[in-house]
N, CA and C of each residue as an Amber inpcrd file, in Angstrom:
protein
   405
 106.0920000 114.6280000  95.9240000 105.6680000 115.9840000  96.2300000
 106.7460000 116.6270000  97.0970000 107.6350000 117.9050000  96.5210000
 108.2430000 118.6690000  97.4170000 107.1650000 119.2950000  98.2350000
 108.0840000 119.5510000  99.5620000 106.9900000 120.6150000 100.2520000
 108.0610000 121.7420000 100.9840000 107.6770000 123.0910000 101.0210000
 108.2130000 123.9830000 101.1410000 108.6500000 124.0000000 102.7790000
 109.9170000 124.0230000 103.4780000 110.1470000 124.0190000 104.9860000
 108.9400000 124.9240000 106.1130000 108.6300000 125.8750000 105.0630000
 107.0630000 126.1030000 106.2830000 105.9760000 125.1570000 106.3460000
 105.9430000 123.9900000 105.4590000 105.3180000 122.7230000 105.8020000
 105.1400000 122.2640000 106.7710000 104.9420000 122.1220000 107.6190000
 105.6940000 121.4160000 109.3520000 104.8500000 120.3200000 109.1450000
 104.8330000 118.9200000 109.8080000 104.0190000 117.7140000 109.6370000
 102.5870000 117.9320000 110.4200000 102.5270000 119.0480000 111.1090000
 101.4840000 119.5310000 112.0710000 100.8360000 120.6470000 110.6120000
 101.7660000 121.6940000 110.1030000 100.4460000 121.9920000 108.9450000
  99.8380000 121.1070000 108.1010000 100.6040000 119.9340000 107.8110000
 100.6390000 119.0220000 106.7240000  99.4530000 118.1630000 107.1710000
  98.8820000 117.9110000 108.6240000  97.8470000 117.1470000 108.9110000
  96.7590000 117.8730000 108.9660000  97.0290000 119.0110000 109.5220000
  95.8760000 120.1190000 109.2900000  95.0710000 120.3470000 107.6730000
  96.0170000 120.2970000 106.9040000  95.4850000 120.5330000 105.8790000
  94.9290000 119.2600000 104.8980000  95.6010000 118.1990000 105.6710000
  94.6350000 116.7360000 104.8350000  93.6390000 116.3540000 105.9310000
  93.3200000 116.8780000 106.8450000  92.1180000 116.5590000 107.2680000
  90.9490000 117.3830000 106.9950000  91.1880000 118.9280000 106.3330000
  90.4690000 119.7750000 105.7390000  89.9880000 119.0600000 104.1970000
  91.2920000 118.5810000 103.5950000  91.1060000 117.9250000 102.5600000
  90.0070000 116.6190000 102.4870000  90.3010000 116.1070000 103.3510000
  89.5660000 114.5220000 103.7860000  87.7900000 114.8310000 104.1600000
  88.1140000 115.9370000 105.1120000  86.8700000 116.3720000 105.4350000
  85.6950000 116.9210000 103.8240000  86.3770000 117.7650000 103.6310000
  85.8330000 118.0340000 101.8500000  85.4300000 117.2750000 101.3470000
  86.3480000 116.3520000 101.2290000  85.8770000 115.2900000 100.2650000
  84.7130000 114.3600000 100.8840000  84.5040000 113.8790000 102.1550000
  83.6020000 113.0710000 103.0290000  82.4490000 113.7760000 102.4910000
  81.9760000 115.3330000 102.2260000  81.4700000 115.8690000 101.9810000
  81.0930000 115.7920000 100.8030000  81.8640000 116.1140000  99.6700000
  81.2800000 115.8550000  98.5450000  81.0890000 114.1910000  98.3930000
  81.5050000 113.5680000  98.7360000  80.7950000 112.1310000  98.4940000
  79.6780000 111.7910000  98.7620000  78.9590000 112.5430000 100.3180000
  77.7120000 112.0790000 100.7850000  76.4620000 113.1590000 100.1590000
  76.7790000 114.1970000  99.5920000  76.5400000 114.9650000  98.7590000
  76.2920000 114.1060000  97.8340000  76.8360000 113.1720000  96.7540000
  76.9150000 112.5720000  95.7470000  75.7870000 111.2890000  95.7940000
  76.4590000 110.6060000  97.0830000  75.7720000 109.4910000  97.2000000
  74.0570000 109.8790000  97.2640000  74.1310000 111.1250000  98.5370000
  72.2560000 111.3010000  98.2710000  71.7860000 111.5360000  97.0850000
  72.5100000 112.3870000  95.9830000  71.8770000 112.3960000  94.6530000
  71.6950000 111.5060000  94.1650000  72.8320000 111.1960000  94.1590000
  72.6450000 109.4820000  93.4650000  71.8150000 108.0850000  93.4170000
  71.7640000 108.6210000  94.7460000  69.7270000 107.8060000  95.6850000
  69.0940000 107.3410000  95.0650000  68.9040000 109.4290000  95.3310000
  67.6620000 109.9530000  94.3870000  66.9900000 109.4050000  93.2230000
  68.2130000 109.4910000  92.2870000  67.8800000 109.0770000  91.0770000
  67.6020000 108.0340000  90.4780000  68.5610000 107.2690000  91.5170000
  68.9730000 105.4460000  91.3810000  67.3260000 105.2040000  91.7090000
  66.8370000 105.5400000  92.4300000  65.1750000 105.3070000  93.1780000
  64.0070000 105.7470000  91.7970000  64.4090000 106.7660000  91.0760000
  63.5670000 107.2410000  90.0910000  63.8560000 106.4850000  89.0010000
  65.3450000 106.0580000  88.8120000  65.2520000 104.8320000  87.7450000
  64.8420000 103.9190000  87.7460000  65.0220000 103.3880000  89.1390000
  64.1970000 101.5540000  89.6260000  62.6520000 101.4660000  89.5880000
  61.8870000 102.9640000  89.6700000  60.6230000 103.0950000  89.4850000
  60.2170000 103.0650000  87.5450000  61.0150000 103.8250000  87.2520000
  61.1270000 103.6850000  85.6400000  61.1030000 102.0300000  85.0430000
  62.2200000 101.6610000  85.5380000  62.6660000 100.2940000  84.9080000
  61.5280000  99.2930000  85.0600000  60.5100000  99.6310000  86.9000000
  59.6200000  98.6820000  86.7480000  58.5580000  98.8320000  86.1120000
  57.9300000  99.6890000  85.4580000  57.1170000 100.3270000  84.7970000
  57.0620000  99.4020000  83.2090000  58.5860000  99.9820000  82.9190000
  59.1040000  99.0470000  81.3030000  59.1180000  97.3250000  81.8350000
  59.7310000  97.0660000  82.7700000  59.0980000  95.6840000  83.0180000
  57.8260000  95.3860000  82.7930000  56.8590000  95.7630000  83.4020000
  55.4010000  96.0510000  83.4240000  54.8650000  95.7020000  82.2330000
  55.7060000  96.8550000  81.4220000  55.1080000  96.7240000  80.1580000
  55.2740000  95.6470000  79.1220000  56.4230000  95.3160000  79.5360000
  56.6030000  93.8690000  78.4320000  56.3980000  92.6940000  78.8690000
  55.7240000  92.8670000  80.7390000  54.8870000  91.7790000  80.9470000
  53.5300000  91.6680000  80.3960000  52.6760000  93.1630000  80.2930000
  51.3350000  93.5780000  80.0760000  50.9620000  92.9270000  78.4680000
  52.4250000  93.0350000  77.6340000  52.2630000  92.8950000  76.2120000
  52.6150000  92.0080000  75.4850000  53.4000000  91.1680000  76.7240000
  54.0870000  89.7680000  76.1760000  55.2300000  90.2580000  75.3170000
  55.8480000  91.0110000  75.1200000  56.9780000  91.5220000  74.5980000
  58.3190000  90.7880000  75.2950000  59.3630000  90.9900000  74.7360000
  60.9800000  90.9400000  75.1420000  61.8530000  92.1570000  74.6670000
  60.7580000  92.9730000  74.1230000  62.1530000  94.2650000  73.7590000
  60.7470000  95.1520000  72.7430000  61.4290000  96.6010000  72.8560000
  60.5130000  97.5780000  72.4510000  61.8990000  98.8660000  71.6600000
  61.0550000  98.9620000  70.9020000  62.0010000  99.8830000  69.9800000
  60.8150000 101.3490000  70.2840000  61.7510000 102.6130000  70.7270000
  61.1100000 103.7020000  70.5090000  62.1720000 104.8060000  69.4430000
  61.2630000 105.9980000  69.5700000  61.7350000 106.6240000  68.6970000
  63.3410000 107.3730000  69.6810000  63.4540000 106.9910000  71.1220000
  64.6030000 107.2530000  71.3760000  64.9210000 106.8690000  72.2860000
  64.8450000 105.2030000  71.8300000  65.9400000 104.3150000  72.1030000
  65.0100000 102.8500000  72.5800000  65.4980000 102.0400000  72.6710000
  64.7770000 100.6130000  73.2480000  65.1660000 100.3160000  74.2370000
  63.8600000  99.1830000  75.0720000  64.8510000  98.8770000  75.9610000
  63.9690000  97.2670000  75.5860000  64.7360000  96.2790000  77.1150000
  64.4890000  94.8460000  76.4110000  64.1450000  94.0950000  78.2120000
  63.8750000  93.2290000  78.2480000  64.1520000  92.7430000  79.3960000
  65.3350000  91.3210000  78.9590000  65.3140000  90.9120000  80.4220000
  66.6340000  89.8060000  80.6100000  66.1130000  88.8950000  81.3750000
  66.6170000  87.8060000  81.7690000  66.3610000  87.0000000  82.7860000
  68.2720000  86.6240000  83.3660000  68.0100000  87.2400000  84.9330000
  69.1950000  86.7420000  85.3000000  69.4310000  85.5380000  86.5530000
  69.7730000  84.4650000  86.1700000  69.5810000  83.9810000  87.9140000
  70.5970000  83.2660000  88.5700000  70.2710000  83.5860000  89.8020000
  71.6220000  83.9220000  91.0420000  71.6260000  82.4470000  91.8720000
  72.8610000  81.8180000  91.9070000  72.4420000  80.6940000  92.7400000
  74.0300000  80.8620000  93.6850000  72.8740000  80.3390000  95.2140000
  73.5370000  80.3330000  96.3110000  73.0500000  78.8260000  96.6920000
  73.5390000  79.1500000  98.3930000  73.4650000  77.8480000  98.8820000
  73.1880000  78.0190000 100.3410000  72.3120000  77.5840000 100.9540000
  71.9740000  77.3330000 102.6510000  73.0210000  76.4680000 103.3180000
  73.5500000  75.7250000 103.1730000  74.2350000  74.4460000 103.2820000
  75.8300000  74.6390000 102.9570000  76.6640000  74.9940000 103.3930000
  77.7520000  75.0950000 102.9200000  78.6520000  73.8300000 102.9690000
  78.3310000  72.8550000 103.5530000  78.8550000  71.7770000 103.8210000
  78.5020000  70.9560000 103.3770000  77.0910000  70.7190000 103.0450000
  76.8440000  69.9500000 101.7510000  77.5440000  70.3500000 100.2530000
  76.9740000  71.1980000 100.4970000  78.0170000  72.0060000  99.4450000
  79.3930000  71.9620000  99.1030000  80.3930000  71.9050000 100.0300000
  81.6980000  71.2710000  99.9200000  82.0750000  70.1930000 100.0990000
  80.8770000  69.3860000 100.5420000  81.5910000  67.4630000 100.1680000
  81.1980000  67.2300000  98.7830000  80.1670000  68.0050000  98.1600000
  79.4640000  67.7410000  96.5100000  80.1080000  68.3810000  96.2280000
  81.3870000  69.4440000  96.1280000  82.1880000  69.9820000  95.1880000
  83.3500000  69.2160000  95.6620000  83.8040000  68.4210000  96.1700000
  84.9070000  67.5770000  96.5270000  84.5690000  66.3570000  95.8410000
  83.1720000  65.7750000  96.5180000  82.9490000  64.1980000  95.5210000
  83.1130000  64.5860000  93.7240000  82.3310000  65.6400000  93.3980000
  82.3200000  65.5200000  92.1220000  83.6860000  66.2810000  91.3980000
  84.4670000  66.7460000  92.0910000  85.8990000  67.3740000  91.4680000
  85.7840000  68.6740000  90.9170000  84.9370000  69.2950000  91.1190000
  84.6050000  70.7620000  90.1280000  84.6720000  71.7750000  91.4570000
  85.9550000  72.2360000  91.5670000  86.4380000  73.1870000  92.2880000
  85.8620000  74.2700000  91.5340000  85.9170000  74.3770000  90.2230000
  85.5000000  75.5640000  89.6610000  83.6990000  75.8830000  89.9380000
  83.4340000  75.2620000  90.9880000  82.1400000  75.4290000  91.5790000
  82.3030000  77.2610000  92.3710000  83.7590000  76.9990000  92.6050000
  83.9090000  78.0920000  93.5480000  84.8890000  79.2330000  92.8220000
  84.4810000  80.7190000  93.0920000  85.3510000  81.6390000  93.0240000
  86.9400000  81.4610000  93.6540000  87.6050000  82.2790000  92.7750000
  89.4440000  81.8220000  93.3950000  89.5860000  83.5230000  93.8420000
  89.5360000  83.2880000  95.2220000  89.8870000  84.1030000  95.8420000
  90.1010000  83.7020000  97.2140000  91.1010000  84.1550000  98.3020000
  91.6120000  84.0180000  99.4100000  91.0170000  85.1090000 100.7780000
  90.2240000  84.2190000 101.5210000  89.8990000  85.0080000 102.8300000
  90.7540000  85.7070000 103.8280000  90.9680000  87.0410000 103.1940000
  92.3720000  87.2440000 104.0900000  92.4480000  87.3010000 105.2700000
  91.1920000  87.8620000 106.3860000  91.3950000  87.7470000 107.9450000
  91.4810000  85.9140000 108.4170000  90.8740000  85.0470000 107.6510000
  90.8370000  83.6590000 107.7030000  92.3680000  83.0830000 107.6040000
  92.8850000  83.6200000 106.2220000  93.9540000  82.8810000 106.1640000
  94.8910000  83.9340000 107.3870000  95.0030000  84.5680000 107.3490000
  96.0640000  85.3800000 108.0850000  95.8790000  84.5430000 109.5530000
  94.5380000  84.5750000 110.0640000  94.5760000  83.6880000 111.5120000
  95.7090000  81.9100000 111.0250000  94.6150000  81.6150000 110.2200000
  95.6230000  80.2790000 109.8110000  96.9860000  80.3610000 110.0550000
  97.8590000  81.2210000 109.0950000  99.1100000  81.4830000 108.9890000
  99.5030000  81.6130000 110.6510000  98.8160000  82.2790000 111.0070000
  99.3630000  82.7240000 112.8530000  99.2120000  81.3240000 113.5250000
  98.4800000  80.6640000 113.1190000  98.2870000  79.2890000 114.2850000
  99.2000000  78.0860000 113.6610000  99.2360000  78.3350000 112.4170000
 100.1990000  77.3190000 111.6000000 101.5040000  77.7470000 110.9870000
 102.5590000  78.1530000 112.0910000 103.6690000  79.4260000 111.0610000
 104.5810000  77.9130000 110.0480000 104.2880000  76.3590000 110.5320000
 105.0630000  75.5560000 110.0170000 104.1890000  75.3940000 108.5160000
 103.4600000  75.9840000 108.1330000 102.5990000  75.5250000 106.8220000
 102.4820000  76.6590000 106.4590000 102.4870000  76.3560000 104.8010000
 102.7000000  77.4860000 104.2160000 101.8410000  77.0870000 102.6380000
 100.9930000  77.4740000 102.3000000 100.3580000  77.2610000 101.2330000
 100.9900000  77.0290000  99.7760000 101.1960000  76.0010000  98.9040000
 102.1370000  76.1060000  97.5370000 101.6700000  77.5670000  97.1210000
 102.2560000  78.2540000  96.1800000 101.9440000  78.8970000  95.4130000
 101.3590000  80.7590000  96.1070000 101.2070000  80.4980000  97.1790000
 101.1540000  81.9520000  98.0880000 101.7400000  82.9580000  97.9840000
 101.4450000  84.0650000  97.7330000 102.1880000  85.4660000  98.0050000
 101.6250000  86.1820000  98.5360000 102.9680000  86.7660000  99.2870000
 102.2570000  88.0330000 100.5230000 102.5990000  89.2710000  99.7410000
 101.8530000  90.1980000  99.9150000 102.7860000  91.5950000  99.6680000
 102.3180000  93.0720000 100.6950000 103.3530000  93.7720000 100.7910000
 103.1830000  94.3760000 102.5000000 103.3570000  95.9090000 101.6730000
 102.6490000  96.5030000 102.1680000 102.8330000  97.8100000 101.8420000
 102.6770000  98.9740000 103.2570000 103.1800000 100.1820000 103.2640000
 102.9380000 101.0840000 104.4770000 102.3140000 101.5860000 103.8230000
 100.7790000 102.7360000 105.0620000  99.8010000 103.5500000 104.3870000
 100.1720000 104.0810000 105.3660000  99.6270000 105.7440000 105.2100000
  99.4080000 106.6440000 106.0430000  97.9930000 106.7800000 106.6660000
  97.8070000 106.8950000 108.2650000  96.4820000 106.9330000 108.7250000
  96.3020000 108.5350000 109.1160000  95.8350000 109.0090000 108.5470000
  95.4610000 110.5920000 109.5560000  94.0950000 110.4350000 110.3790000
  94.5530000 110.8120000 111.4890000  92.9710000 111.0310000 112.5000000
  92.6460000 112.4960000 113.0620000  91.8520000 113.1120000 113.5000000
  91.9880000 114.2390000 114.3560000  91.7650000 114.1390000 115.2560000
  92.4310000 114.8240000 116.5240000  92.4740000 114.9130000 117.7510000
  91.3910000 114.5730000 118.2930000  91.2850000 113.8730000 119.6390000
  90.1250000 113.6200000 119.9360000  89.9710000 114.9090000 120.5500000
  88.6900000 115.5210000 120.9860000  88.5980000 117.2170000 121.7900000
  87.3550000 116.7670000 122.7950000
């Protein structure tokens, strides 16, 4: 983005915090609609649950459109330490998601600068923070 020399970095914050502000705005704007509706669908959906409990059904055809139920189920764990000597004894790492705790490892890295994980990459980027004045 060129910007014209009457830019000054003082209009330039002025005007992305107008920007920022807007937008904070239309988001929470959004999100309450979105509630709204999300709340009028979850009342809907239990209704059609309802119904294909009431009828012994698994799925309903209307004249515009069907819907069906599912069964989904979620497994966790109380125990995390049981949990990681039984995914160690039995070898199925793929018990676990592959992803890296970054405030975790980053402390690590700081207390251990002589260790360094195989296969690790860092990557560093600069962001811009705008704040407004405190008044």
């Amino acid at each position: 983005m060129t910007t014209p020399t009457d830019l000054t970095p003082e209009k330039l914050v002025r005007i992305y915090l107008k920007m920022k502000e807007a937008r904070e705005k239309l988001a929470a704007e959004f999100r309450e609609a979105d509630e709204k509706i999300k709340t009028q669908a979850d009342k809907v959906k239990r209704v059609l649950l309802q119904h294909c409990k009431d009828h012994n059904v698994e799925s309903v055809k209307t004249a515009e459109g069907m819907f069906y139920r599912t069964t989904q189920k979620t497994y966790f764990t109380n125990d995390w330490e049981s949990m990681g000597k039984f995914i160690v004894e039995h070898e199925c790492p793929e018990l676990l998601e592959k992803r890296i705790h970054q405030s975790n490892l980053k402390q690590f890295l700081e207390e251990n600068p002589e260790l360094l994980p195989p296969g690790l990459n860092a990557m560093t980027e600069y962001s811009i923070t705008v704040r407004r004045n405190k008044q």
